[in-house]
C-alpha positions as CSV (number, residue, x, y, z in Angstrom):
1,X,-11.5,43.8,25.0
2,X,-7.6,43.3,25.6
3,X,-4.8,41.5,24.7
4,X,-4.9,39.7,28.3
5,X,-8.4,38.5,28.3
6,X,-7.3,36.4,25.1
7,X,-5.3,35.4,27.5
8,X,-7.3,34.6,30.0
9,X,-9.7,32.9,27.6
10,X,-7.4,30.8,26.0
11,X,-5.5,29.7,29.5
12,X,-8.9,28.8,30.5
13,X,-9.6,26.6,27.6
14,X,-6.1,24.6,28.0
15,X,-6.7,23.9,31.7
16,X,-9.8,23.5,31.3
17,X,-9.9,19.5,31.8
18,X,-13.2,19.0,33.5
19,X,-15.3,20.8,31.2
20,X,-16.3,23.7,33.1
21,X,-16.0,26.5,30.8
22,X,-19.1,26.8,29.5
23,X,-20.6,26.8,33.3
24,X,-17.8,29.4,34.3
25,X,-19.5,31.6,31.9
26,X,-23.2,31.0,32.9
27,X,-22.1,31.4,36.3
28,X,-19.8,34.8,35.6
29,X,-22.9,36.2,33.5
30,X,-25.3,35.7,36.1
31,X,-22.7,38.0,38.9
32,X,-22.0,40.2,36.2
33,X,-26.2,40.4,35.8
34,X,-26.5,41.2,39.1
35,X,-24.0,44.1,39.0
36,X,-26.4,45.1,36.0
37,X,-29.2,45.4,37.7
38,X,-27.9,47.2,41.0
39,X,-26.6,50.3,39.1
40,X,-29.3,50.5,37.0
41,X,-31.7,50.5,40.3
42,X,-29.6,53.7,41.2
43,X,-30.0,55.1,38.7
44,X,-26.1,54.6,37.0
45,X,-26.0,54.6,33.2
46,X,-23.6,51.5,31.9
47,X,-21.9,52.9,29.1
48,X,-19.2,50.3,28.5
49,X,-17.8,46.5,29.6
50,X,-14.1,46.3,29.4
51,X,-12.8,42.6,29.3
52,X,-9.1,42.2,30.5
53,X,-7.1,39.9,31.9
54,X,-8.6,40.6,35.4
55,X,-12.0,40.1,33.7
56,X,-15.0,42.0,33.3
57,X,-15.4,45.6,34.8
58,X,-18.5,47.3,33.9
59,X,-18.2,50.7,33.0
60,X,-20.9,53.4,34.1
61,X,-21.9,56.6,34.6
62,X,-24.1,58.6,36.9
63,X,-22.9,59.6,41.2
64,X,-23.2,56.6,43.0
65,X,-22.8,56.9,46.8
66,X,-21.1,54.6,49.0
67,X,-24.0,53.0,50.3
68,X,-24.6,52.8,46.3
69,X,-21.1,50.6,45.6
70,X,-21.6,48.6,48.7
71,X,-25.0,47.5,47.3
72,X,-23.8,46.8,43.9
73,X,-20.8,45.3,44.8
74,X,-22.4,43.1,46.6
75,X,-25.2,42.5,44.0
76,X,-22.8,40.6,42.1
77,X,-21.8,37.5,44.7
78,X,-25.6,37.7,45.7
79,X,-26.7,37.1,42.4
80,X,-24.4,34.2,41.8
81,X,-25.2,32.8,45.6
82,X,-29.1,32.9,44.2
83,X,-28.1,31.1,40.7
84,X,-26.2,28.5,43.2
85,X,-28.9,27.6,45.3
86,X,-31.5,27.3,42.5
87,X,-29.0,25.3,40.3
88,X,-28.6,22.9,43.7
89,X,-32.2,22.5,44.1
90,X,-33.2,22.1,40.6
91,X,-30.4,19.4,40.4
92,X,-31.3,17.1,42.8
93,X,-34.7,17.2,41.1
94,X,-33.9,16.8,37.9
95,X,-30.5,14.2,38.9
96,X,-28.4,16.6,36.5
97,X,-24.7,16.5,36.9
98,X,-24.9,19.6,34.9
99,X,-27.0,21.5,37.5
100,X,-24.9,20.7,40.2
101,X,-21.7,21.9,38.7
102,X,-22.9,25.2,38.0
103,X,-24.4,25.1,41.7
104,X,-20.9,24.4,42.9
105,X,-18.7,27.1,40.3
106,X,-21.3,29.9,41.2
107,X,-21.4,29.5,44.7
108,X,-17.3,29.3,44.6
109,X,-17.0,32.2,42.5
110,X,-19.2,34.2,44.8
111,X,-17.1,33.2,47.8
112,X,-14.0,34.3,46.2
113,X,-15.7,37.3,44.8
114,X,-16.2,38.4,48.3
115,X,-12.4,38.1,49.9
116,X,-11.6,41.9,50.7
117,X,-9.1,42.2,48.0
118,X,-8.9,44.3,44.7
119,X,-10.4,44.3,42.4
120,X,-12.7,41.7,43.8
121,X,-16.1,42.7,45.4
122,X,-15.0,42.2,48.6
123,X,-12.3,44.7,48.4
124,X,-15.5,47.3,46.4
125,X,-16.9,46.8,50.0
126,X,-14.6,47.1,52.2
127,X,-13.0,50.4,50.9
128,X,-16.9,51.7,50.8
129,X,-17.1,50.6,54.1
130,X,-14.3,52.0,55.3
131,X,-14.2,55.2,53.9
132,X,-18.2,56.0,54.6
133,X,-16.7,56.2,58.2
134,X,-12.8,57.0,58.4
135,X,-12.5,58.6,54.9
136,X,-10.7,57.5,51.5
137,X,-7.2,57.6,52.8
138,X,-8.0,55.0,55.7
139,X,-9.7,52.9,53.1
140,X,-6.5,53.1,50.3
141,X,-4.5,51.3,53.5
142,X,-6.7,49.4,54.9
143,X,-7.7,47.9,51.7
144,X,-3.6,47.5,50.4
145,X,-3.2,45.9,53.7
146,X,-5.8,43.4,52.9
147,X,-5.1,43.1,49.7
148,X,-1.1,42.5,50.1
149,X,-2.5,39.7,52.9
150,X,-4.7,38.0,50.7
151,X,-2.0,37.7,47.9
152,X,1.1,36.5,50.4
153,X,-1.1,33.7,51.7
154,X,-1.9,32.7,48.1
155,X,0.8,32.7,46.7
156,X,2.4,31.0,50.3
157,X,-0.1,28.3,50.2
158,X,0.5,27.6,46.4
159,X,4.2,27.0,46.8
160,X,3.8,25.1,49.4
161,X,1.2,22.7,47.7
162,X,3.8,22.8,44.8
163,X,7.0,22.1,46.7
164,X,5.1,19.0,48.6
165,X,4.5,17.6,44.9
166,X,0.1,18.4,44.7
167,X,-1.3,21.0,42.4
168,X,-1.1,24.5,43.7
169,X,-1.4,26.5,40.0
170,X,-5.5,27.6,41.2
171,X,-4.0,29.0,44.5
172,X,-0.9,30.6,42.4
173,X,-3.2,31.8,39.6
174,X,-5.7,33.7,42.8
175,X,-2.6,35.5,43.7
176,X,-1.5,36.5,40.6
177,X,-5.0,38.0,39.2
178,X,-4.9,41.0,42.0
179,X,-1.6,41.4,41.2
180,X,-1.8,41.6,37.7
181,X,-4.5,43.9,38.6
182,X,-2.6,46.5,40.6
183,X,0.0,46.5,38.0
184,X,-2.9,47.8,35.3
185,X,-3.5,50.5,37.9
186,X,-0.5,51.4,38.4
187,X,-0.1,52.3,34.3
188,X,-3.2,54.2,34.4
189,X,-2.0,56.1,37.4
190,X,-5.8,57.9,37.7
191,X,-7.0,58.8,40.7
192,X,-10.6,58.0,41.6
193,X,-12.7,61.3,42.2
194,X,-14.2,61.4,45.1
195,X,-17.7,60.4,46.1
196,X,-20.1,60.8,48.5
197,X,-21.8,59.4,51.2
């Protein structure tokens, strides 16, 4: 754990002015669950979860193809769509506001989980995807590209919700977690090795 996911937490906490937090959490374990139980189906060892202020990243060991980070990648949002679904059904039997919530944060934090940027899911997948057929390189810009999209309109549509006098801070905050993000990277400077196919 770092300095920037006391950060995170504590941000969280302020803003936090529904009550959500808790269900954040239930919701963020269930994705990072998921993740869990991909690797370990392939056969990856997790030696280690780092907790920063771009949130959890588990640490593992053991080769894992492409096909391999697509499917755990992936495991994550599928895992919190699953939570979602069952939280939706079991709260309109059981007529718990509770339920519904968590249906609502786990299905949104799959959704954004899976927007082809890093270090979201989505961008896991699209640089698998894209390197299993035009190699690493094509992925690296293909995957910038994306990413540098994704953040522009962010941070675009968050000013502009700003400037017209609503509440753009969520949009503003989306943009600046991948970019707080790259900026870690960019201190380790390591190179991935690569993997294969």
């Amino acid at each position: 754990m770092d300095g920037g996911f006391l950060i995170l937490i504590a941000a969280a906490i302020f803003f936090d002015a529904g009550g959500l937090f808790c269900i954040a959490i239930v919701a963020a374990l269930a994705h990072e669950l998921g993740h869990y139980l991909a690797l370990r189906s392939r056969g990856c060892r997790i030696v280690g979860l780092r907790l920063g202020l771009t949130g959890f990243s588990m640490e593992y060991s053991g080769p894992l193809s492409y096909r391999g980070e697509i499917f755990a990648a992936a495991a994550g949002p599928a895992a919190g769509l699953a939570l979602a679904a069952a939280a939706a059904v079991a709260g309109g039997w059981l007529w718990l506001r509770a339920l519904h919530e968590l249906a609502a944060v786990s299905a949104l934090l799959s959704v954004f989980n899976l927007l082809p940027a890093r270090p979201l899911d989505g961008g896991k997948i699209l640089y698998a995807l894209v390197a299993l057929r035009f190699g690493e390189r094509a992925a690296a810009r293909v995957l910038c590209v994306s990413s540098c999209a994704i953040i522009l309109t962010a941070l675009t549509a968050g000013v502009g919700i700003a400037v017209r006098g609503g509440n753009g801070v969520t949009l503003l905050a989306a943009a600046a977690w991948p970019v707080a993000y790259f900026a870690a990277q960019l201190r380790r400077s390591a190179g991935a090795p690569a993997r294969p196919a």
